[in-house]
Backbone of each chain as ProteinMPNN parsed JSONL, in Angstrom:
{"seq_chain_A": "XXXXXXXXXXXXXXXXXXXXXXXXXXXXXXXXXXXXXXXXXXXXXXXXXXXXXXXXXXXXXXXXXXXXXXXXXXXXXXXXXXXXXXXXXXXXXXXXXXXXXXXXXXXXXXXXXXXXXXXXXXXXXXXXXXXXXXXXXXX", "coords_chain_A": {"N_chain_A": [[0.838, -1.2, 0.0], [0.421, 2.25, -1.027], [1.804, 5.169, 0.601], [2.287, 7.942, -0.389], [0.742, 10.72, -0.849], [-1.631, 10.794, -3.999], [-0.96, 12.563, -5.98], [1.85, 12.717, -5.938], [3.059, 10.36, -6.244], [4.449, 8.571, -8.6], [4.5, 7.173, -12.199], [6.591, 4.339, -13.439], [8.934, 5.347, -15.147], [9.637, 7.377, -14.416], [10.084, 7.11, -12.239], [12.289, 5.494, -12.13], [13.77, 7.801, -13.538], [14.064, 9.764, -10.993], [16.055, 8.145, -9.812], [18.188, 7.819, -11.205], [18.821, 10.611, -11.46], [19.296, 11.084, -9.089], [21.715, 9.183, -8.149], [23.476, 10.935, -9.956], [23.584, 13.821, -9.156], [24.47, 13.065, -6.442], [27.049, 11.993, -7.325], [27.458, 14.512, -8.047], [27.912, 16.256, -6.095], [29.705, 14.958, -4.689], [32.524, 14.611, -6.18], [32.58, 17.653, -6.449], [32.627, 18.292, -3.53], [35.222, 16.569, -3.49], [37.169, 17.609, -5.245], [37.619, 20.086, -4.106], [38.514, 20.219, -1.866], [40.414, 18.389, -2.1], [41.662, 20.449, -3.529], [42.058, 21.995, -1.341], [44.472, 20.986, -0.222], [46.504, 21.633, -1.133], [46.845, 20.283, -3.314], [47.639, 20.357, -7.051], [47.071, 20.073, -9.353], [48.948, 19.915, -12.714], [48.824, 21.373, -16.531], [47.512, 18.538, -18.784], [46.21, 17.039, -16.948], [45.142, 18.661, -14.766], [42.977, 19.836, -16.534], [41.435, 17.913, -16.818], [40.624, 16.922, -14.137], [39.378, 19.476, -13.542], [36.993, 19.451, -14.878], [35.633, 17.374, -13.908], [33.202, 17.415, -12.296], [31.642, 18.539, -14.261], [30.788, 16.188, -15.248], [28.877, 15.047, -14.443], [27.199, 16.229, -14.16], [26.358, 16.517, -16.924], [25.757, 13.781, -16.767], [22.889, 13.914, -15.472], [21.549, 15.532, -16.823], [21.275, 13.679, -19.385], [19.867, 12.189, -17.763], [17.765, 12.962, -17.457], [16.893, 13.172, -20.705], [16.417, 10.54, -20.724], [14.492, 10.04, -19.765], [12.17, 11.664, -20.812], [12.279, 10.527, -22.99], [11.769, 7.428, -22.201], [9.113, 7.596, -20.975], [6.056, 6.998, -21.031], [3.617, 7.749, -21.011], [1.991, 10.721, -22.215], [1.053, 13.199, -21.482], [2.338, 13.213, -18.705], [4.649, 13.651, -19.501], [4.769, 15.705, -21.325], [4.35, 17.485, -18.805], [6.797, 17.587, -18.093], [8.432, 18.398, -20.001], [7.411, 21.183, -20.134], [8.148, 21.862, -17.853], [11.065, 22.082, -18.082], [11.12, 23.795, -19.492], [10.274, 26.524, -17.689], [12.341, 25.996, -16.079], [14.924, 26.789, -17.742], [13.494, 29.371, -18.677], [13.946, 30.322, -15.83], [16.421, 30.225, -14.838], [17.423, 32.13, -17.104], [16.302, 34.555, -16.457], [17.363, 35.092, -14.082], [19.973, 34.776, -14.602], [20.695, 37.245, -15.667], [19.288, 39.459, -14.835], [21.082, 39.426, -12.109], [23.778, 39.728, -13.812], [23.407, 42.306, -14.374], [22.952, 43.777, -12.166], [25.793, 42.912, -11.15], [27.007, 44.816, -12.836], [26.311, 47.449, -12.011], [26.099, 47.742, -9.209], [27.6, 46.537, -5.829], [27.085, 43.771, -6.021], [28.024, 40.033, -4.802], [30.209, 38.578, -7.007], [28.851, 36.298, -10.163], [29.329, 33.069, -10.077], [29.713, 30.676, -12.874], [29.015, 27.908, -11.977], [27.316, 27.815, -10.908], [25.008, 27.978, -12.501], [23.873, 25.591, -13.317], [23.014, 23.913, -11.059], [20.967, 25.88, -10.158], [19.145, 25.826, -12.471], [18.556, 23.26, -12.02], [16.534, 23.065, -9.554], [15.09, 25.526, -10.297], [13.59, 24.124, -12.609], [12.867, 21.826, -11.162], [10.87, 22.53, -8.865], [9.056, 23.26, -10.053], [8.121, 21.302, -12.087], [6.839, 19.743, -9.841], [4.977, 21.26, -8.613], [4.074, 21.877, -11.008], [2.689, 18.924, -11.089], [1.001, 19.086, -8.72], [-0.812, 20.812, -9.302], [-2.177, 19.765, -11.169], [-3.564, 17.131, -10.224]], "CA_chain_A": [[0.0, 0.0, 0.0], [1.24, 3.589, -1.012], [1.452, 6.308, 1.488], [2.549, 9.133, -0.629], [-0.49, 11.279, -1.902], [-1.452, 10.576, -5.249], [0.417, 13.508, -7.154], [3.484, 12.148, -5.385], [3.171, 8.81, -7.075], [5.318, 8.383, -9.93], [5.352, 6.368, -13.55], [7.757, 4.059, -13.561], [10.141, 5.573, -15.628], [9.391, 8.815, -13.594], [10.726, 6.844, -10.552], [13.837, 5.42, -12.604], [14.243, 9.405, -13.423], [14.488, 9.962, -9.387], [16.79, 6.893, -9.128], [19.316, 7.964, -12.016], [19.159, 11.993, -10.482], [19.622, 11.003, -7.437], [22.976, 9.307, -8.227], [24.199, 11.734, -10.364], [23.844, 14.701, -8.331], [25.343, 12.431, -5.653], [28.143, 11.872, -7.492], [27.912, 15.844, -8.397], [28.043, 16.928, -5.147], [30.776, 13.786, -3.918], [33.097, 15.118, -6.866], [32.414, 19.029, -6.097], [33.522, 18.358, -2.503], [36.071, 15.818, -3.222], [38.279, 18.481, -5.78], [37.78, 21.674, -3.214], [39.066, 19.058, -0.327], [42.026, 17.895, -3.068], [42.789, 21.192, -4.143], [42.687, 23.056, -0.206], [45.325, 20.217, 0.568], [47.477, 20.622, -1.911], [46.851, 18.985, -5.045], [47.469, 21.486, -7.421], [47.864, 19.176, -10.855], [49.283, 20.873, -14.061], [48.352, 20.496, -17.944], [46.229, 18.288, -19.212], [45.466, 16.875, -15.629], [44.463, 19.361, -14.437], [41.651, 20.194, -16.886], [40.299, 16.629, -16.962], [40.031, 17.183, -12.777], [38.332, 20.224, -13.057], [35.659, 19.488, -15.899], [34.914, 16.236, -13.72], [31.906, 17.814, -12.02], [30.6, 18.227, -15.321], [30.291, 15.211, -16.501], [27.886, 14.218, -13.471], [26.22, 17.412, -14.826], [25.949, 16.252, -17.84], [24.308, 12.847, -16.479], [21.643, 14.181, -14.943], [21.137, 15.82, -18.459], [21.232, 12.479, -20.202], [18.67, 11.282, -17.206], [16.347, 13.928, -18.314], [16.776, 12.989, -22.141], [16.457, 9.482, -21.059], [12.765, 10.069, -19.001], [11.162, 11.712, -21.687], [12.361, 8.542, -24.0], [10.856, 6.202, -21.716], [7.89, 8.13, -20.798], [5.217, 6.747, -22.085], [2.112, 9.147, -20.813], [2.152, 12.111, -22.55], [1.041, 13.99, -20.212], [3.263, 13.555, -17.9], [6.11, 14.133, -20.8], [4.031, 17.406, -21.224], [4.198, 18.623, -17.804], [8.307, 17.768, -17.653], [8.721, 19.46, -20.632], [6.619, 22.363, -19.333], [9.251, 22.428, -16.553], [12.191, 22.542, -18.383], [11.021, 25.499, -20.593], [10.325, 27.024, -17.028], [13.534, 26.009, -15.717], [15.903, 27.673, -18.557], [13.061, 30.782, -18.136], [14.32, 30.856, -15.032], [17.997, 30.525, -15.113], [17.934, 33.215, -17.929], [16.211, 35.832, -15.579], [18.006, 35.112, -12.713], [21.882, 35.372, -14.641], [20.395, 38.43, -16.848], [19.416, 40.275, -13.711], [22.416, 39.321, -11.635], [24.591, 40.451, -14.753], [23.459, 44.001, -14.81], [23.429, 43.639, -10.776], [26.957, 42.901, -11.17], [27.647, 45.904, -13.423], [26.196, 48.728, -11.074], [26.273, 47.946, -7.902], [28.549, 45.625, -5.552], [26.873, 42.669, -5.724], [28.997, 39.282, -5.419], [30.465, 38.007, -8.535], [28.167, 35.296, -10.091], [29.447, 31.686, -10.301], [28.637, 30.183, -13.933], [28.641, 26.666, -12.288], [25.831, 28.1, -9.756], [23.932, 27.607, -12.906], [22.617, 24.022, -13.664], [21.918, 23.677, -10.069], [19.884, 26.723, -9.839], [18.145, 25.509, -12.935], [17.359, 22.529, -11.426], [15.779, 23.881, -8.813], [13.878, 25.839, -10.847], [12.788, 23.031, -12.888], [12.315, 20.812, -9.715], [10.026, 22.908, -8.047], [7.962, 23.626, -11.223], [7.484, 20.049, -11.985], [6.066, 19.099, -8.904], [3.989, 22.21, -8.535], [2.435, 21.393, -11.879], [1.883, 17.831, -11.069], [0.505, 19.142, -7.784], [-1.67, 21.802, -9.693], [-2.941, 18.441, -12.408], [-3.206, 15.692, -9.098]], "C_chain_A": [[0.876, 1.253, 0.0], [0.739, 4.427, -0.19], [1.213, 7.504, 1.311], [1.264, 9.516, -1.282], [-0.759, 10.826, -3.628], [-0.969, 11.351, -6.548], [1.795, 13.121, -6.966], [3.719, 11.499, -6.164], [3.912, 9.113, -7.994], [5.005, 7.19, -10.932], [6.587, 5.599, -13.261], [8.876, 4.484, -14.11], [10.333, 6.657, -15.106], [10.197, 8.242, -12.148], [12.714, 6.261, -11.259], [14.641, 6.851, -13.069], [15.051, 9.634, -12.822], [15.578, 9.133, -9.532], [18.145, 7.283, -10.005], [19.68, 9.365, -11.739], [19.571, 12.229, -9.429], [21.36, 10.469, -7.297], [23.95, 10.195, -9.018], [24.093, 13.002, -9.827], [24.585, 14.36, -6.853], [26.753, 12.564, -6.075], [28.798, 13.648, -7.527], [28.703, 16.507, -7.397], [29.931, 16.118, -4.443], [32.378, 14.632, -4.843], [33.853, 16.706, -6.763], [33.472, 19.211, -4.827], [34.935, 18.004, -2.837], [37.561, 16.928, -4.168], [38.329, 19.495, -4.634], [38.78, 20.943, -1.793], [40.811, 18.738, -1.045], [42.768, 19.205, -3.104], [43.492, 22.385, -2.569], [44.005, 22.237, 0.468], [46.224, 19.97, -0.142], [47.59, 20.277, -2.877], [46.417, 20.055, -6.1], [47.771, 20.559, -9.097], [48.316, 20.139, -11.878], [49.052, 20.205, -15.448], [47.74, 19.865, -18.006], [45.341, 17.187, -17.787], [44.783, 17.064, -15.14], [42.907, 19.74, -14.65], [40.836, 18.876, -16.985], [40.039, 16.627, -15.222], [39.011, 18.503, -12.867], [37.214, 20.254, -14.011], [34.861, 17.653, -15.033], [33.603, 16.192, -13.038], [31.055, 17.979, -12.918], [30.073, 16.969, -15.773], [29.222, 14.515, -15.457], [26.935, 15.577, -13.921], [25.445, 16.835, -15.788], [24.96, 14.648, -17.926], [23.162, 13.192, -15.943], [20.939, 14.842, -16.403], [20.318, 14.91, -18.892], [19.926, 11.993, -19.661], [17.683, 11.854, -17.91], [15.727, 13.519, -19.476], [16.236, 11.677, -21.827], [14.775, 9.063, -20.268], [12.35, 10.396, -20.273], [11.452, 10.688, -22.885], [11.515, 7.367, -23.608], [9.706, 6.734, -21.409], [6.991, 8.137, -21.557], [4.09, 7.136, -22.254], [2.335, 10.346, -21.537], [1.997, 13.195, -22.214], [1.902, 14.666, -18.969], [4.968, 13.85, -19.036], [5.566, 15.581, -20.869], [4.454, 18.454, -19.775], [5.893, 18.443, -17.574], [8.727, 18.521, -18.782], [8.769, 20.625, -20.623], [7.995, 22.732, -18.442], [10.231, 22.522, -16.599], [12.167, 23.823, -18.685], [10.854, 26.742, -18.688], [11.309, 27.196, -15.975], [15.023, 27.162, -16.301], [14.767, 29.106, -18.432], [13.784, 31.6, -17.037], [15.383, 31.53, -14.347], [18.545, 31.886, -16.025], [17.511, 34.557, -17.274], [17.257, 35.927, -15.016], [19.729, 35.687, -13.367], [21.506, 37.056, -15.29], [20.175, 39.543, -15.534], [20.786, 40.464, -12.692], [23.792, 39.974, -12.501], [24.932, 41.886, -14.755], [23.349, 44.411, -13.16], [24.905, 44.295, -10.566], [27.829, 43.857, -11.531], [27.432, 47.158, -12.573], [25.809, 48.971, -9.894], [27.424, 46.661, -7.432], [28.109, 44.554, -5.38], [27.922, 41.649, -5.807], [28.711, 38.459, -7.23], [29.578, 36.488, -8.905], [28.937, 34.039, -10.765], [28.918, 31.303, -11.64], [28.561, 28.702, -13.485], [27.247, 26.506, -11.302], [24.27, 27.621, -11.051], [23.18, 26.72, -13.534], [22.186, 23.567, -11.829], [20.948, 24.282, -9.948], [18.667, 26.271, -11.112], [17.319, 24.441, -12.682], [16.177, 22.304, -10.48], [14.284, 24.168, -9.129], [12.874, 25.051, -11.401], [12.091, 22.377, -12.111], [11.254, 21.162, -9.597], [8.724, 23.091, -8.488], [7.538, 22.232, -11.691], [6.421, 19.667, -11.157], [4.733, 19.974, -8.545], [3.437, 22.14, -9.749], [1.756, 19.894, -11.764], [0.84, 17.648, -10.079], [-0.876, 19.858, -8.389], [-2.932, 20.556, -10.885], [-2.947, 17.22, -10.968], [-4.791, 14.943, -9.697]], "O_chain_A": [[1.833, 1.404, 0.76], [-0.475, 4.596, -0.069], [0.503, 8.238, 1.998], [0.732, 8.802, -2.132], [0.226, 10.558, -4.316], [-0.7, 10.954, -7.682], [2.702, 13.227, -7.791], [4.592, 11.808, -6.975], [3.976, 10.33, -8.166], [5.277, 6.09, -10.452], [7.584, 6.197, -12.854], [9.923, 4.052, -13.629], [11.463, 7.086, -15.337], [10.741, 8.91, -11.268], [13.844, 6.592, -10.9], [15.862, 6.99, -12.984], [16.236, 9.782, -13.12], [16.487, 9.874, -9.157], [19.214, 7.033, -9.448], [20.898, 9.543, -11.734], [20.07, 13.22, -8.896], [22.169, 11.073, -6.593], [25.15, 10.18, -8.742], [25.069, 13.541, -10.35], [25.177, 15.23, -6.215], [27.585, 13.135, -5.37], [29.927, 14.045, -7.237], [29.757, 17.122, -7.563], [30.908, 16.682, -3.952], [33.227, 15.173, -4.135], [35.042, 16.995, -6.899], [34.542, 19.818, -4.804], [35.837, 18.811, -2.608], [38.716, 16.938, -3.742], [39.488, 19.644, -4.246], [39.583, 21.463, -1.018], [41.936, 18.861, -0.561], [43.968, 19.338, -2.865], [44.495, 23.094, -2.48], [44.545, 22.671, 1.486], [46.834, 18.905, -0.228], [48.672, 19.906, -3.331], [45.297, 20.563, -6.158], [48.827, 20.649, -9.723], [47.918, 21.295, -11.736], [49.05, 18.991, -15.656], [46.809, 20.137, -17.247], [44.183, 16.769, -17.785], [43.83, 16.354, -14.822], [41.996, 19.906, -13.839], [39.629, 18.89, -17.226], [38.906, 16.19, -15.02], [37.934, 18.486, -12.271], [36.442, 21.206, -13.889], [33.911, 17.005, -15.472], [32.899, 15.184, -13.097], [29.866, 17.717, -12.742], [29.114, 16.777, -16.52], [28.777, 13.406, -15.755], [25.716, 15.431, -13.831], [24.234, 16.629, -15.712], [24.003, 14.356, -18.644], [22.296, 12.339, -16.136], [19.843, 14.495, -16.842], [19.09, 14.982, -18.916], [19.026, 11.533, -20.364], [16.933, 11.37, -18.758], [14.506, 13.423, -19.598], [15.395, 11.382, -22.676], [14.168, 7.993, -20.306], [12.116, 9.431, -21.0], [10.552, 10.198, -23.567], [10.831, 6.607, -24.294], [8.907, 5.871, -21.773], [6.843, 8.877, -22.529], [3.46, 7.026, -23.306], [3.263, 10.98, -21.036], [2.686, 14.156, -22.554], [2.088, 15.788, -18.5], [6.112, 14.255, -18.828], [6.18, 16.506, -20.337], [4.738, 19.65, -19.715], [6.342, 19.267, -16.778], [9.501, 19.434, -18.496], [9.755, 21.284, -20.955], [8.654, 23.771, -18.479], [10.84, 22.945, -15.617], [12.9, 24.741, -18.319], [11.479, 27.802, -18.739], [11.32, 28.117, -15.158], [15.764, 27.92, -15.675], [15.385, 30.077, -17.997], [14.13, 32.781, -17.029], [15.492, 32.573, -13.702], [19.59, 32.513, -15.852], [18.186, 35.571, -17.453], [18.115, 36.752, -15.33], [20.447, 36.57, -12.899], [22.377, 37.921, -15.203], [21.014, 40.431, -15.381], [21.386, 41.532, -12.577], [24.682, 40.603, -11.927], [25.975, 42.505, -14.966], [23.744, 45.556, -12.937], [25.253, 45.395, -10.138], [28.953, 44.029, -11.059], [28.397, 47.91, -12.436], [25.31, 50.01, -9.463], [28.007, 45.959, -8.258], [28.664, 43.994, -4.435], [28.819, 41.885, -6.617], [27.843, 38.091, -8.022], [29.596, 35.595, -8.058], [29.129, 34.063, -11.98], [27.713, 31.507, -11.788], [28.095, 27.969, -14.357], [26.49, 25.566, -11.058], [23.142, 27.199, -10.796], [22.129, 26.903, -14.147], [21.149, 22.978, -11.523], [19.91, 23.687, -9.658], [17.468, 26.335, -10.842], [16.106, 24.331, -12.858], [15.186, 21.586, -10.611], [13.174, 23.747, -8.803], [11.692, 25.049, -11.055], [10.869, 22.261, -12.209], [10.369, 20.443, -10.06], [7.665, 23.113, -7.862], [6.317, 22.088, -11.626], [5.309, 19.324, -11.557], [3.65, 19.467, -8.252], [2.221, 22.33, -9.762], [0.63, 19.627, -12.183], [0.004, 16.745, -10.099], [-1.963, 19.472, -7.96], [-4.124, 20.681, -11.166], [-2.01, 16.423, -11.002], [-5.158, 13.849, -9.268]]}, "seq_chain_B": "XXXXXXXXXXXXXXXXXXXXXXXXXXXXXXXXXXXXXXXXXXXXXXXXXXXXXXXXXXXXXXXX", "coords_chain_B": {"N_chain_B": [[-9.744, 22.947, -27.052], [-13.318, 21.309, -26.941], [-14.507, 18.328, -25.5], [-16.226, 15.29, -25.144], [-15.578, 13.509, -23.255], [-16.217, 12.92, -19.956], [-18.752, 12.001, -19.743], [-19.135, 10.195, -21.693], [-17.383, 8.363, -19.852], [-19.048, 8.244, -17.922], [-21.211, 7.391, -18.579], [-20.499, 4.789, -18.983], [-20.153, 4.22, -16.552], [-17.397, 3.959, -15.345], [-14.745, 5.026, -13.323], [-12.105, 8.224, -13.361], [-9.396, 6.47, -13.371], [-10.274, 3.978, -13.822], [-11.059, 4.581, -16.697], [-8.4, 5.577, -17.496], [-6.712, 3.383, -16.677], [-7.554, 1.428, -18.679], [-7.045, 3.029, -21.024], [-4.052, 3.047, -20.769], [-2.718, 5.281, -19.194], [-1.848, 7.314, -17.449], [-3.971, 8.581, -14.148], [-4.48, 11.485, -14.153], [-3.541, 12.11, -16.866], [-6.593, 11.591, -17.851], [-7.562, 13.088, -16.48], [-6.88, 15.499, -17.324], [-7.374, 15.621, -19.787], [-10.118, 15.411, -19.611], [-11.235, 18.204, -19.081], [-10.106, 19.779, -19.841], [-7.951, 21.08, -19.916], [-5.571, 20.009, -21.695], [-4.978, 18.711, -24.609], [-5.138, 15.473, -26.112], [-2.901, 13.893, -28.221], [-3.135, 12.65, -31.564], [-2.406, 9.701, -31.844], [-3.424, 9.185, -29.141], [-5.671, 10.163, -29.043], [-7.09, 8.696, -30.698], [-7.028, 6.08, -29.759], [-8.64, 6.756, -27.322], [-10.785, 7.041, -29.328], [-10.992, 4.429, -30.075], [-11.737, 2.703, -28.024], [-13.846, 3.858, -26.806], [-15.585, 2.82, -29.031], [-16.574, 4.611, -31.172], [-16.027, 7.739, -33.853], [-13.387, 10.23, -33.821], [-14.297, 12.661, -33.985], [-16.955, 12.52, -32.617], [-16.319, 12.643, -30.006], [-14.649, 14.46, -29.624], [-14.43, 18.004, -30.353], [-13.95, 21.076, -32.072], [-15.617, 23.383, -31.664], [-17.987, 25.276, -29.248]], "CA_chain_B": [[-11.174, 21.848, -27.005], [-14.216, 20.764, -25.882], [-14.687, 17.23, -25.667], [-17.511, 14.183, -24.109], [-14.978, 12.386, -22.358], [-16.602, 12.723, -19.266], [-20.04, 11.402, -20.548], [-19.105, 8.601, -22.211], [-17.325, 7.562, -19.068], [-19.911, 8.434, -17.014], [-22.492, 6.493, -19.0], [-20.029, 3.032, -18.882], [-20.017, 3.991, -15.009], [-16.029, 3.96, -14.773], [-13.853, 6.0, -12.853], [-10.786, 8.075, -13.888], [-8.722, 5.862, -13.569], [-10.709, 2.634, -14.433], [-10.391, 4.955, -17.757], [-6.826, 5.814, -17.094], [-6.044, 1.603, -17.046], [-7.786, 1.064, -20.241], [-5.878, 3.625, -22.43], [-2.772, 3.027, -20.268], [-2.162, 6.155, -19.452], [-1.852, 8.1, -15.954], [-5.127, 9.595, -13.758], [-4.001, 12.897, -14.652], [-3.869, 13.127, -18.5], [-7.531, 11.964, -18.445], [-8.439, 14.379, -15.526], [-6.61, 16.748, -17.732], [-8.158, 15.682, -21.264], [-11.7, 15.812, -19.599], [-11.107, 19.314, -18.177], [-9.838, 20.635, -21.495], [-6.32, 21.38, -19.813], [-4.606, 19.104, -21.887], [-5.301, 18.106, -25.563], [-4.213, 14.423, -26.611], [-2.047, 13.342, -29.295], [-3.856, 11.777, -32.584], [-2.409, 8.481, -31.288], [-4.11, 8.895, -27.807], [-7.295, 10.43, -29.517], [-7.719, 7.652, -32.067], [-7.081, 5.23, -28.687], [-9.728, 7.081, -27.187], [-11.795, 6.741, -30.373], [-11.627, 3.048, -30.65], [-12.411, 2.268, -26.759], [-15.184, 4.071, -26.965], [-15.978, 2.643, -30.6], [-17.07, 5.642, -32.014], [-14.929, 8.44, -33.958], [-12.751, 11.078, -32.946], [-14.911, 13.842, -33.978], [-17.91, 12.162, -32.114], [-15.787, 12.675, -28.758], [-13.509, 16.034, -29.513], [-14.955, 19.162, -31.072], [-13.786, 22.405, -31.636], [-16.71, 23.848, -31.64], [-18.387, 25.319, -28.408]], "C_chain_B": [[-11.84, 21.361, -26.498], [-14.488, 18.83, -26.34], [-15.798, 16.346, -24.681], [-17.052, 13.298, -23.828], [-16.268, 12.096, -20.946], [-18.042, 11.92, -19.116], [-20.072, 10.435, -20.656], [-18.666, 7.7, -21.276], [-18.55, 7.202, -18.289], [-21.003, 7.25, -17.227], [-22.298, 4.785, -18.832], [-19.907, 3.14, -17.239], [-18.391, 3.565, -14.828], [-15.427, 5.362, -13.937], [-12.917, 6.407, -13.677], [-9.963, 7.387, -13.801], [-9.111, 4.371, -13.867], [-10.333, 2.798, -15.962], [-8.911, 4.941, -17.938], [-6.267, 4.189, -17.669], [-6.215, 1.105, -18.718], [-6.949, 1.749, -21.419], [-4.633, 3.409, -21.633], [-1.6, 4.528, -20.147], [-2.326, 6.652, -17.398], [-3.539, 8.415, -15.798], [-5.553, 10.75, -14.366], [-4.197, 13.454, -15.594], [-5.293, 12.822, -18.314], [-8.431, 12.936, -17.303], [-8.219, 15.516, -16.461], [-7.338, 16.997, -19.398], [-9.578, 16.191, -20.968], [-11.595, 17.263, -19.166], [-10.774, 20.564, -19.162], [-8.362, 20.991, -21.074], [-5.658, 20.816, -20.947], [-5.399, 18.181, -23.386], [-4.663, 17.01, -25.922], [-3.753, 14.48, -27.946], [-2.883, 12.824, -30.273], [-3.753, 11.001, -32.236], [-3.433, 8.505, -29.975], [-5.94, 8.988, -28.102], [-8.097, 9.474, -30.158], [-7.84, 6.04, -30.855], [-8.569, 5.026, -28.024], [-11.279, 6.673, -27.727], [-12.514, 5.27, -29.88], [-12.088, 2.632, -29.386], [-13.572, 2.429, -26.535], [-16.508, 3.395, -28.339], [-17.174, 3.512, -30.726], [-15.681, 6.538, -32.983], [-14.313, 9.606, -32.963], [-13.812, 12.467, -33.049], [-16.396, 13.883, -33.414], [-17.588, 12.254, -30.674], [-15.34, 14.01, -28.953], [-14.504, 16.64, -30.384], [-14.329, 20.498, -30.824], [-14.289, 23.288, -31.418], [-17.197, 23.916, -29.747], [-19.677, 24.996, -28.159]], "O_chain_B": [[-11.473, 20.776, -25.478], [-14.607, 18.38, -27.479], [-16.13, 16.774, -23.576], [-17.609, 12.206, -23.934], [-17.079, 11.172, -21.012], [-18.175, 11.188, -18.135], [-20.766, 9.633, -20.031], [-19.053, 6.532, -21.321], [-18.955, 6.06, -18.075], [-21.487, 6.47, -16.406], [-23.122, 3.886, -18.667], [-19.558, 2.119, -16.647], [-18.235, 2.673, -13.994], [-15.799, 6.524, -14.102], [-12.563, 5.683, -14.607], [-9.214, 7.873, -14.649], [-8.203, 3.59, -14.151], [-9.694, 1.962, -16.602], [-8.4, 4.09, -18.667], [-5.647, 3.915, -18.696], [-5.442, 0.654, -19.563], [-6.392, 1.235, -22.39], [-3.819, 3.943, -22.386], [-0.486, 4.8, -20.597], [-2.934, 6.118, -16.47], [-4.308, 8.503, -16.756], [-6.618, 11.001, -14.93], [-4.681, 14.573, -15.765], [-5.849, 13.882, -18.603], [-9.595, 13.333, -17.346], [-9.052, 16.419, -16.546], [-7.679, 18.029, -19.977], [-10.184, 17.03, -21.634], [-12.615, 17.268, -18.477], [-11.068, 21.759, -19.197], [-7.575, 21.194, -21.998], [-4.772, 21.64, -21.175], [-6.181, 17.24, -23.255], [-3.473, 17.224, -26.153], [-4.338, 15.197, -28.758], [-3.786, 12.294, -29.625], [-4.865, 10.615, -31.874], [-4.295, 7.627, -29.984], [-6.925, 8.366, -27.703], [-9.323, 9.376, -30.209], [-8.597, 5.104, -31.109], [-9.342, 4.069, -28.008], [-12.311, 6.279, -27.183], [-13.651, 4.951, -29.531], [-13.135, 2.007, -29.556], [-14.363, 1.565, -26.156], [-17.729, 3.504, -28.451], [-18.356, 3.268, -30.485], [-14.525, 6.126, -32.886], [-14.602, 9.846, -31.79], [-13.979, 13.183, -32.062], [-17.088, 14.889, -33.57], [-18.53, 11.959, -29.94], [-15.882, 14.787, -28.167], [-15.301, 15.985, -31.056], [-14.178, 20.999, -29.71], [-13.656, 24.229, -30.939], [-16.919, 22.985, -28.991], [-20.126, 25.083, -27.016]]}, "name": "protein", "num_of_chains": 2, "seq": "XXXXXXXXXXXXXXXXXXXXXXXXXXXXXXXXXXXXXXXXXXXXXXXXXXXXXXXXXXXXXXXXXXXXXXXXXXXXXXXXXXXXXXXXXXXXXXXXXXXXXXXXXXXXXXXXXXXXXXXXXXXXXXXXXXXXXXXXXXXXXXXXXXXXXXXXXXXXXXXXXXXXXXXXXXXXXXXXXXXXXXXXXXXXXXXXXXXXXXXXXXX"}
C-alpha cells in the first residue's frame, strides 16, 4: 500500500528518473567536494590533468542531463512528458532571468560576482520545483 | 477543445482511472483531457476513439 499522496506517485520511468538523479547529483556533489578538499590540501595538478580534474563535475552534470533525455524517452504518458517538458522550458526561463538580472546587478552595484557553475543547479531547482507544482496543480 | 470524455465515461459507469487503465495512461492526462487542460495526441485520440468505438470527432470538437 502507497502512502505518498497521489500527485506524489510516480510512472515508472518517472521513478527510474528519481533513481538515475539522485545518483548523479550524488556523485555531483561527492566530486564538487572531493576536488575543493584535493585542491585546499594541496593537489594542485598541471596540464592536461588538471583540466580533466576540473571538468569532472561536469560530466555528473551532464548525467543528470542524459537522465532527463532518457525520461522523456521512456515516458510513455504524454502527459506527464508534457508537464516535464513544461518544466524545463520554465527552468531555462528561469535561469535566464536570474543570470540576466544578476549580470546588470553585477555591473552597477557591488553585488557578489556570479558563479557560472551556480547555474545548472539553480536551474534545477527551478525546474524541480515547477514540476512538482504542476503535477501538484494536475493531481 | 471541448470534448464528451466525461459522458461517455460516465455512462459506462467507470472511474478516472478505471479509464486511465484502459488507455494506459496516468489519472491525470484523463483528468486533464476531460477538463480541457490538456489536448491528446492523434495516437491517444484515435485510442480514445476506438475504446469508446465511435470516432474522434464524435468525442472532440472544436466547436463550443
Amino acid at each position: 500500500m502507497r502512502c505518498s499522496p497521489q500527485w506524489l506517485q510516480k510512472t515508472p520511468s518517472a521513478r527510474r528518473y528519481a533513481f538515475r538523479l539522485s545518483w548523479a547529483m550524488f556523485a555531483y556533489v561527492l566530486l564538487s567536494l572531493g576536488l575543493a578538499y584535493l585542491s585546499l590540501h594541496g593537489f594542485h595538478p598541471k596540464g592536461l590533468v588538471a583540466y580533466l580534474f576540473a571538468v569532472l563535475p561536469a560530466i555528473a552534470i551532464i548525467a543528470t542531463l542524459v537522465s532527463g533525455g532518457m525520461y522523456l524517452g521512456e515516458e510513455t504518458d504524454e502527459f506527464q512528458r508534457h508537464l516535464f517538458v513544461q518544466s524545463i522550458l520554465w527552468g531555462v526561463g528561469g535561469i535566464m532571468v536570474l543570470t540576466s538580472v544578476w549580470g546588470w546587478l553585477q555591473i552597477y552595484t557591488h553585488i557578489t560576482h556570479y558563479f557560472t557553475i551556480w547555474t545548472f543547479p539553480f536551474f534545477l531547482v527551478f525546474q524541480s520545483v515547477t514540476w512538482q507544482t504542476l503535477r501538484w496543480r494536475n493531481r | 477543445m471541448m470534448n464528451r470524455l466525461r459522458v461517455l465515461r460516465a455512462e459506462r459507469e467507470w472511474s478516472q482511472a478505471d479509464l486511465a487503465d484502459r488507455l494506459e495512461v496516468s489519472r491525470q492526462s484523463v483528468n486533464a483531457i476531460e477538463t480541457g487542460k490538456y489536448d491528446p495526441s492523434l495516437p491517444l485520440a484515435f485510442r480514445i476513439a476506438r475504446l469508446f468505438e465511435t470516432s474522434i470527432e464524435a468525442i472532440f470538437t472544436d466547436e463550443m
